[in-house]
N, C-alpha and C positions, 0 to 999 in steps of 0.2 A: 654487550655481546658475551656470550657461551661458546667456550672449545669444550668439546667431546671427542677424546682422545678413548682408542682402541688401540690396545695393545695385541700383537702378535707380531706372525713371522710371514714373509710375504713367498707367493709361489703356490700354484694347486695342490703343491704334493703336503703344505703346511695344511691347507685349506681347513680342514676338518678335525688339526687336532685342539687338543683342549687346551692347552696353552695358547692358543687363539681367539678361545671364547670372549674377547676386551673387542676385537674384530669383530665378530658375529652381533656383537650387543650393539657398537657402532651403525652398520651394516642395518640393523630392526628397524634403532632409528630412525634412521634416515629415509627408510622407504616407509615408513607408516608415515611418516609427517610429511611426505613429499619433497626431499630433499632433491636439487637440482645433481646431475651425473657426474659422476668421479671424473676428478682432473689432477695432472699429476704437477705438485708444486712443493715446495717448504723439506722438499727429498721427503716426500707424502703424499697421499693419495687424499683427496681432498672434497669435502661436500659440502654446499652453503644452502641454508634454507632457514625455516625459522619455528618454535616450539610457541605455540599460542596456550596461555594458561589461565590464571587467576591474575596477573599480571600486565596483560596481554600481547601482544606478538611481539617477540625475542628472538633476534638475529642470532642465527646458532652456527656455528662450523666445527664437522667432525674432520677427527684428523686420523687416518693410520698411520703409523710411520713404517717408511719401507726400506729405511737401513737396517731388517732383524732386530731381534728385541734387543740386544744389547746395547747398541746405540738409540736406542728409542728416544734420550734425550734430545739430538741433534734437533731432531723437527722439529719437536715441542719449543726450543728455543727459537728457533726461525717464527716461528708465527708468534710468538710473544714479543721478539724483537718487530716486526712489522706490522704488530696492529696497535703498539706498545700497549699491554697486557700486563696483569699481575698474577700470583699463582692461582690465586683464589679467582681467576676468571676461568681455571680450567677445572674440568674432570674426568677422571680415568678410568677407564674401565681396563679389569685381567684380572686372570684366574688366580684361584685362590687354595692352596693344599688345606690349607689348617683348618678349610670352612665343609661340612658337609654339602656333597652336591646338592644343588637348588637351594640352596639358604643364600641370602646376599646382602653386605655389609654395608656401610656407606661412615667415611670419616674423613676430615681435614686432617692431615698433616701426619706421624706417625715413621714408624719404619717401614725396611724395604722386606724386610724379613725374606733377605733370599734371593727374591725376586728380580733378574736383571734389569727388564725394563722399569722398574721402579726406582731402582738406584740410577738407570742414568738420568733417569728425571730429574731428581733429586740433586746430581751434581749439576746439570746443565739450566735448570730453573728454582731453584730452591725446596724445602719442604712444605710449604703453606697451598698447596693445591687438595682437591678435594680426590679423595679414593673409594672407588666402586668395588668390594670386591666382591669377586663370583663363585660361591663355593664347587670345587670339582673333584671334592674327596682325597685323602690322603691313601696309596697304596697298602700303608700296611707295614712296609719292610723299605726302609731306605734305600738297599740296592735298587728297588723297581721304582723310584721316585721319576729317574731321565724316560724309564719307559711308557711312565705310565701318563706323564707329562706332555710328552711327543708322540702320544698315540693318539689313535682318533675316537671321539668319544663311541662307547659300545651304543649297542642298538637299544640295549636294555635304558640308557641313557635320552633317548631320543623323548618321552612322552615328559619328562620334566626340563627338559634342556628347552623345546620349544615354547612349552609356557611361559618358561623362565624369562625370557626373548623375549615374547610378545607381551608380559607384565612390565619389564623396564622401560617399551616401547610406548606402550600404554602412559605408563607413569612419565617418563623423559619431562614432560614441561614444568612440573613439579622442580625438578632441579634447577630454576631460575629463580624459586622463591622461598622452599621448605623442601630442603635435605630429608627431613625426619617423616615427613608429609610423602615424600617419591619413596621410604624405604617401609612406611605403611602399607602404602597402596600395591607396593612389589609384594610383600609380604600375604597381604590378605589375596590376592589375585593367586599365588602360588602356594597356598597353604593345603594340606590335604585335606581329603573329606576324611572323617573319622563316623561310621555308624554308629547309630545310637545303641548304647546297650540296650537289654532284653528286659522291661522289667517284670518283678517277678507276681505271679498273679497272684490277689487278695482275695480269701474267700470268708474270711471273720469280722465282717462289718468293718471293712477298712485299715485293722491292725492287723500288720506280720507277724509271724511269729520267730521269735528267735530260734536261732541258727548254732549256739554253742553247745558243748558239753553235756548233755542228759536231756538238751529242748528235742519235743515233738513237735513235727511239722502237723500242719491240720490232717492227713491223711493217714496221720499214727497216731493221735491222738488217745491217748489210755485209756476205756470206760471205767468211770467210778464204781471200784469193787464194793461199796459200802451203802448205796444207793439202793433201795427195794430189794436187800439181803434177803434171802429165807434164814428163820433159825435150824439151829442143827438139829435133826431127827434124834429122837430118845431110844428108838426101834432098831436094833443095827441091823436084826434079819429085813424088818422092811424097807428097810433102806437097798439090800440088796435085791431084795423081790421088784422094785421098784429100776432100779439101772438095769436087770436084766431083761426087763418086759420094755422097759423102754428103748431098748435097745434094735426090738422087731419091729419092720415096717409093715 
């Protein structure tokens, strides 16, 4: 058996902020794989269903905890206590300051760095559980850290948040067999498209021409001044009789 633990804070008015994106990743979950309807147990909100992989079908239960993050522990300890559990039977999903948004982490054990619902973990289950984390950008300025934490993700936010989501969703069954396999496949699913540069056109049978210091490109090319010279005229008047008539059309 697998816990998928989602961290946030419970309440509509939480619903959307970013400090609940551990909720939302749960929440993907559970409705892409078919998870049976939230029921409230373990002081949690509770979904049983199961992640069919390489392994093959794997009884899964996600958990939110609805004591607020702080006590996030409590539940997590209730259903370890009741299904008797080890840390490493669970994983966690929450947001992440120190990660750019849409990048996402994945590691057993670690600190809390910060993080409330990671530390009651921590004291209530030990540190040997597996960690999700979900980059959602760091402010910038310390003072905006609470606000920017407990605001609701921007709009500008929305076209990599949903990817985000439906790549972990995507990937979810992986986490019963290869960690590093679920944070591939996160990874390539949400990765940008980068265009391809321009390349530059070849017009000299295939070689470029360099680009440094004193090189000509092929359309400055210098004609060879030494090539089918005339010698110098011995005449200086015919020389001039000669530029001036040639000079009339």
């Amino acid at each position: 058996m697998i816990v998928l633990v989602g961290l946030g804070n419970p309440g509509e008015k939480h619903a959307r902020h970013r400090h609940n994106v551990g909720f939302m990743a749960a929440d993907a979950i559970g409705d892409a794989h078919g998870f049976g309807p939230a029921r409230a147990k373990f002081n949690a909100e509770i979904r049983e269903g199961f992640l069919t992989g390489d392994s093959g079908r794997v009884k899964a239960l996600i958990v939110k905890p609805q004591t607020y993050m702080n006590e996030s522990g409590l539940a997590v300890r209730q259903v370890a206590d009741f299904y008797k559990l080890e840390p490493q039977d669970f994983v966690v999903f929450y947001d992440e300051l120190d990660l750019a948004s849409g990048k996402l982490r994945i590691k057993t054990g670690g600190g809390a760095a910060g993080h409330n619902g990671i530390r009651s973990i921590d004291a209530h289950l030990g540190n040997g559980f597996r960690r999700v984390r979900i980059g959602i950008d760091h402010p910038g300025d310390r003072s905006k850290v609470t606000s920017h934490v407990l605001g609701n993700f921007a709009k500008a936010d929305q076209e990599w948040l949903g990817l985000m989501l439906d790549a972990i969703a995507s990937a979810a069954p992986y986490l019963t067999t290869d960690d590093q396999r679920f944070a591939s496949e996160v990874g390539q699913r949400t990765a940008p498209i980068r265009p391809e540069k321009p390349r530059r056109a070849n017009t000299d049978s295939g070689k470029s021409k360099p680009s440094g210091d004193g090189a000509a490109s092929a359309d400055q090319k210098q004609p060879d001044k030494t090539k089918d010279a005339a010698p110098p005229s011995q005449n200086p008047f015919a020389d001039a009789l000669q530029n001036l008539f040639g000079r009339k059309k």
